[in-house]
C-alpha positions as CSV (number, residue, x, y, z in Angstrom):
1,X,-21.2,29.7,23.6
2,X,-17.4,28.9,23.9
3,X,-15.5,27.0,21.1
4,X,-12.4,25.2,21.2
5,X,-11.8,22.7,23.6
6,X,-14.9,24.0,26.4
7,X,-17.1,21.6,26.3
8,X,-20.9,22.3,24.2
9,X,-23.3,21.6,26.7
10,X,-26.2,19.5,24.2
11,X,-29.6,18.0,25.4
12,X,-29.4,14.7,25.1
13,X,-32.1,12.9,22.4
14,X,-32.7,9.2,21.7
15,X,-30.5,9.2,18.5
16,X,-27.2,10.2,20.5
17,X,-25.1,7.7,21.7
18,X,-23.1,10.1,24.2
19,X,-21.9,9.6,28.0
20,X,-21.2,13.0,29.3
21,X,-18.3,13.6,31.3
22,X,-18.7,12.9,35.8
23,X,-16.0,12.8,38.3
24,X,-16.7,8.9,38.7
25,X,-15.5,8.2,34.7
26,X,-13.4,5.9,34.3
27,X,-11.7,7.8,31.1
28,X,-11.7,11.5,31.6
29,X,-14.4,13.4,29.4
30,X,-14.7,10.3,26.9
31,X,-17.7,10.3,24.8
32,X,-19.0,7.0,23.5
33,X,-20.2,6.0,20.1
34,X,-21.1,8.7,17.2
35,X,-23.2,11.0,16.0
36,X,-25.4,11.0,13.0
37,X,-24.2,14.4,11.0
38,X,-24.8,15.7,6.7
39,X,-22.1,16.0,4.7
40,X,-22.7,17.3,1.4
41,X,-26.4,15.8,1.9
42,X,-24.9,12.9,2.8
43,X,-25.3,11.3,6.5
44,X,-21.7,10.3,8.0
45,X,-21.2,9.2,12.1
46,X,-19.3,11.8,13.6
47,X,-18.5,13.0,17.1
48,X,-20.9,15.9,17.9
49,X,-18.8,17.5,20.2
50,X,-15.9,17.6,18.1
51,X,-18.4,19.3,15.2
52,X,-18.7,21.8,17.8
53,X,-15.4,22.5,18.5
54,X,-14.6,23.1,14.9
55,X,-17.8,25.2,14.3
56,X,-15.8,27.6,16.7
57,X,-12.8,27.7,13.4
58,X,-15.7,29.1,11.0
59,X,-16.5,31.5,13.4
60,X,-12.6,32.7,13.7
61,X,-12.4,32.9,10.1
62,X,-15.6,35.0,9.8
63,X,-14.0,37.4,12.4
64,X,-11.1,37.8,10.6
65,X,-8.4,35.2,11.9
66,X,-7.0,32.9,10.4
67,X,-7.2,28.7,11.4
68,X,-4.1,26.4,11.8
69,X,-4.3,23.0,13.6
70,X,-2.7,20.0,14.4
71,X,-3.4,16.4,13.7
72,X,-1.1,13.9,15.1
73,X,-0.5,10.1,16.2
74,X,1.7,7.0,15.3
75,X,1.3,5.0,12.0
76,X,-2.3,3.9,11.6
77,X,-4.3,6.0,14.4
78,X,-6.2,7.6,11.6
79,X,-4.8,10.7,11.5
80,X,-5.1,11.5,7.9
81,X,-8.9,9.6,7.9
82,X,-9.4,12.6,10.6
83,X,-8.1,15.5,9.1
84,X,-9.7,15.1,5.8
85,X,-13.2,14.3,7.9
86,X,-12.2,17.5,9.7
87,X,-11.5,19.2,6.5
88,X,-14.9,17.7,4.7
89,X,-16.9,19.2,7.6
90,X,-15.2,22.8,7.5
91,X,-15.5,23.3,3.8
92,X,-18.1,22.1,1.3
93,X,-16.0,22.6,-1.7
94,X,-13.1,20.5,-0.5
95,X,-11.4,18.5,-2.8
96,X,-8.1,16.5,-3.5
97,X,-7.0,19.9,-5.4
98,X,-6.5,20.5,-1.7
99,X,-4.6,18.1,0.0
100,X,-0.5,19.2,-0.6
101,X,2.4,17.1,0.5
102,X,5.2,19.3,-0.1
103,X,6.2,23.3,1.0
104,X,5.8,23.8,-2.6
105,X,2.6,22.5,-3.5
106,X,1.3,24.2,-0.3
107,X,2.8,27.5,-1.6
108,X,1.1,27.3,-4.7
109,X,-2.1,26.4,-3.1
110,X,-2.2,29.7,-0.8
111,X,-0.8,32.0,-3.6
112,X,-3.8,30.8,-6.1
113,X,-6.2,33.0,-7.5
114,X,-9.0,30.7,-6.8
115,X,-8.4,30.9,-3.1
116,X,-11.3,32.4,-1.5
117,X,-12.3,33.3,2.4
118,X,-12.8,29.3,4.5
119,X,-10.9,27.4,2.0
120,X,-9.3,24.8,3.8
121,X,-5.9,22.9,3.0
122,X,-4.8,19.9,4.4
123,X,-0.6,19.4,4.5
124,X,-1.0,15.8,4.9
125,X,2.6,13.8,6.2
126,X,3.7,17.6,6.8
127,X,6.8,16.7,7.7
128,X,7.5,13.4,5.2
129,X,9.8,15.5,3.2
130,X,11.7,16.2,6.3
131,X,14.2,13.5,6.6
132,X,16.7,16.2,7.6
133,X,16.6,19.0,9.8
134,X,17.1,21.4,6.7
135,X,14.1,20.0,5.0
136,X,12.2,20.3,7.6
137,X,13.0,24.0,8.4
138,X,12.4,24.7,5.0
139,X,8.8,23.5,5.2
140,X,8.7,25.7,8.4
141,X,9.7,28.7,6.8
142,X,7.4,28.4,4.0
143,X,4.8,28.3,6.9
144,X,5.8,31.1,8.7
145,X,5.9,33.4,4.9
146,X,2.8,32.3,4.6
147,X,1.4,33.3,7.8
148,X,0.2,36.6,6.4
149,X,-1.2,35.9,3.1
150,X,-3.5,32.8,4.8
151,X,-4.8,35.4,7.5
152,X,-5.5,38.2,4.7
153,X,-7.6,35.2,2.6
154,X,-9.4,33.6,5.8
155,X,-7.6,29.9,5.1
156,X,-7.7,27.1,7.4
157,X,-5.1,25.0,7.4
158,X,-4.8,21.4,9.0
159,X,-1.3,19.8,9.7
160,X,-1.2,16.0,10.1
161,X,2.2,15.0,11.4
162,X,3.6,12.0,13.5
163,X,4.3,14.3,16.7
164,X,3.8,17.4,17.6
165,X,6.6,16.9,19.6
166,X,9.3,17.2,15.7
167,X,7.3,20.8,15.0
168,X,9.2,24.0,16.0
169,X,7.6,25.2,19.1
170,X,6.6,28.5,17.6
171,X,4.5,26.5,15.7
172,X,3.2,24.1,18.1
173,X,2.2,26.6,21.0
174,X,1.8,30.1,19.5
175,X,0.1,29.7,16.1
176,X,-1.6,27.0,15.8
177,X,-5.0,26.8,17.5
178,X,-5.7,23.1,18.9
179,X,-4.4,20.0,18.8
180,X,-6.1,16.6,17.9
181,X,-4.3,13.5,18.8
182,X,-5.0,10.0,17.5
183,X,-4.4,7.3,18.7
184,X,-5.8,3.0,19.0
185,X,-6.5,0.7,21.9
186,X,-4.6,-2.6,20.6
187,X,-5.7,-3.1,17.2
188,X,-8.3,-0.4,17.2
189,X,-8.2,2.5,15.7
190,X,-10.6,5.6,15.5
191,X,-9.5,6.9,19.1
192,X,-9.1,11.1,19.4
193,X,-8.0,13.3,22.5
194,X,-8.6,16.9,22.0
195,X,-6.0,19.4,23.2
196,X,-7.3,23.4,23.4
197,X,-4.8,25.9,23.1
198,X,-3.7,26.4,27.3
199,X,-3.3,22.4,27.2
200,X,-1.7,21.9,24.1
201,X,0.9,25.1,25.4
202,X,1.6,23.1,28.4
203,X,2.0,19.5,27.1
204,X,4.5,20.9,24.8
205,X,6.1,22.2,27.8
206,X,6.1,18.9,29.9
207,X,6.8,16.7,26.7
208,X,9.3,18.7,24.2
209,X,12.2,16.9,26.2
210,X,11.0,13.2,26.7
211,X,8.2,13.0,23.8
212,X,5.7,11.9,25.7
213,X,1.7,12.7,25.8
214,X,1.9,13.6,30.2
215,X,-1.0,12.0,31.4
216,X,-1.1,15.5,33.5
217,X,-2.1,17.4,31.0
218,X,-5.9,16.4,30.7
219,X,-7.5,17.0,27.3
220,X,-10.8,18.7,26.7
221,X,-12.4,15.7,26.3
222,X,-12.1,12.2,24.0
223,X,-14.0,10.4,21.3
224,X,-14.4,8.1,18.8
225,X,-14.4,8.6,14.9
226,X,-15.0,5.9,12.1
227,X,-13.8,5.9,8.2
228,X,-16.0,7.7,5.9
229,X,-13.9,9.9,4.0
230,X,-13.5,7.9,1.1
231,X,-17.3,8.6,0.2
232,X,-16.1,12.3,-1.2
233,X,-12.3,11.8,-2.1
234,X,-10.6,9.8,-4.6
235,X,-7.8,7.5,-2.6
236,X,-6.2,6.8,-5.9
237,X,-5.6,10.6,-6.9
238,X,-4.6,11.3,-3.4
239,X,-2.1,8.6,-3.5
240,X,-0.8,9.5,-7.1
241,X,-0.3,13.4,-6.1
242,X,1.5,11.9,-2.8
243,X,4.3,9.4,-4.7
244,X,4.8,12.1,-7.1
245,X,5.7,14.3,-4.3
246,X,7.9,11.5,-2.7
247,X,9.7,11.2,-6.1
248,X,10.3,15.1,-6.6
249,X,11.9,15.6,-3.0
250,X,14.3,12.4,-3.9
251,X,15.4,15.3,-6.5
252,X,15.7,17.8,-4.2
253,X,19.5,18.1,-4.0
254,X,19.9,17.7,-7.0
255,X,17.8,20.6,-8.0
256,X,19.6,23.2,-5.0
257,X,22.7,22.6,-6.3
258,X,22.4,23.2,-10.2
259,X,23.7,26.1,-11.5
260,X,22.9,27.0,-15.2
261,X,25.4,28.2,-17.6
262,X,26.0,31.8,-18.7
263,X,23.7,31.1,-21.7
264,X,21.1,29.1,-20.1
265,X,20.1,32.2,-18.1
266,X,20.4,34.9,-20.4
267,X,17.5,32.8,-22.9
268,X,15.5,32.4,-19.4
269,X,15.6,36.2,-18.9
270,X,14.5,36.4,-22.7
271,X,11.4,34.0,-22.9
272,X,10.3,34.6,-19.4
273,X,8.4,37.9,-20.4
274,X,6.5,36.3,-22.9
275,X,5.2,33.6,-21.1
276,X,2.9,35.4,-19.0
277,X,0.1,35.9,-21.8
278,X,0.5,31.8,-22.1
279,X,0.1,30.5,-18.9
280,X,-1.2,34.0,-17.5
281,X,0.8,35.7,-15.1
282,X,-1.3,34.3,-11.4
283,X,-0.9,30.4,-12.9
284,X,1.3,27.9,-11.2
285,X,3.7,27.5,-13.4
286,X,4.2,31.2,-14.4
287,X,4.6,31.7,-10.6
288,X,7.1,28.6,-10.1
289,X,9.1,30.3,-13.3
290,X,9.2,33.6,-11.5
291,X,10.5,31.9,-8.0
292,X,13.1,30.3,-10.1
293,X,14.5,33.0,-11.8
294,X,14.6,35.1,-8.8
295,X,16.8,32.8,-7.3
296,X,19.1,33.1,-10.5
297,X,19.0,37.0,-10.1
298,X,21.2,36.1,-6.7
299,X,23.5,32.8,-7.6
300,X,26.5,32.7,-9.0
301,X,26.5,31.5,-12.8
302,X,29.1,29.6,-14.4
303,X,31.1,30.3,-17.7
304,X,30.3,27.9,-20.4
305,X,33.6,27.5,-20.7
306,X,34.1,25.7,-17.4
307,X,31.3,23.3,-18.1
């Protein structure tokens, strides 16, 4: 059985709603209505072709790879609703613990101790914080360091952006494994178009320049999704974890260009060794500690006198 964009072949029972893809179509490989799936002994509508196709991430992780894909579409299409369904599906113990916003948060969330093989991380608005070109390269960067670490741990990791058209095109065609793009019919919503890895490649190569979706690159096939996620995640500790990451990278300029004082870092480089029996020396904020006084290892620091 091929995953990933090759259409499961499924017999075809009373229960599902699905029209199977002919030449005579009228919307290439669209499949109507839902499917009845569990999740988390709970049953949720869900397209059962799409379950398929990300059946064929687990399997990549239990060889040995590691899982990156995209969700996209414009304001509304139901991109996150998706990703966190998709996200749901692949991992039973997924929680808002594992939904980031920033490159920060989605460092600390790789690096964790807790991190085990098939955990799956969703970067929702992954490029929110990237209002300009530098922020956005940043977040890239932290991508590509990670790279290594998520393929060593098995971690699956689902981007939701606007366009897969603003992502660098390493990125977009080389590692990451499929794309899912959402998108309504007038005022509906609930609308996906699945991209394998060959067509995503090549509508980033008709569309980098112009930013459009060329209706010559065919998707794998279409369907429909609905709204369930809410029935396992809590929208208010989502949203909470998402304005205070909005409110830290109105800081973030601030923060670069601060350069302690001569004294400030020599007390750092005092107290720092016996804070790791505190907050033990894999925790967050140890970790965050450590980033930061590496960086003060390299900068420049004023004199007190000039402050």
């Amino acid at each position: 059985m091929q995953y990933l964009g090759v259409i499961v072949k499924m017999s075809v029972e009373g229960k599902y709603n699905v029209d199977y893809y002919n030449e005579e179509n009228s919307e290439e490989n669209f499949y109507t209505g839902y499917n009845i799936i569990t999740v988390r002994d709970e049953k949720v509508e869900f397209p059962l072709v799409l379950k398929n196709n990300l059946n064929g991430a687990v399997t990549l992780v239990e060889n040995h790879f590691d899982v990156v894909f995209f969700v996209d579409g414009m304001e509304g299409s139901g991109k996150s609703e998706l990703g966190k369904q998709c996200a749901l599906i692949l991992d039973d113990d997924f929680n808002e613990d594992n939904i980031v916003f920033t490159d920060e948060q989605f460092k600390d969330w790789v690096l964790s101790p807790k991190r085990k093989k098939g955990d799956v991380c969703l970067w929702d608005e992954f490029i929110f914080g990237g209002n300009s070109q530098d922020a956005l390269t940043s977040m890239q960067n932290t991508l590509m360091k990670m790279f290594v670490t998520m393929r060593s741990k098995g971690l699956i990791v689902i981007l939701i952006a606007p366009s897969l058209f603003l992502i660098r095109k390493y990125f977009a065609v080389f590692r990451t494994r499929f794309l899912l793009h959402c998108y309504t019919k007038g005022i509906k919503r609930g609308f996906v178009k699945f991209y394998n890895y060959t067509q995503k490649h090549m509508l980033v190569n008709y569309g980098y320049k112009t930013w459009l979706y060329s209706p010559k690159i065919k998707p794998s096939f279409t369907c429909k999704f609905s709204h369930w996620s809410n029935k396992f995640l809590d929208e208010t500790k989502i949203e909470k974890k998402k304005q205070e990451a909005i409110l830290s990278l109105g800081d973030t300029d601030k923060k670069e260009n601060y350069v302690p004082t001569k004294k400030q870092r020599e007390a750092l480089l005092q107290v720092t060794p016996h804070l790791s029996p505190i907050f033990g020396h894999e925790s967050a904020e140890y970790r965050t500690l450590i980033r930061y006084m590496d960086k003060l290892k390299i900068n420049n620091v004023t004199s007190d006198k000039k402050r």
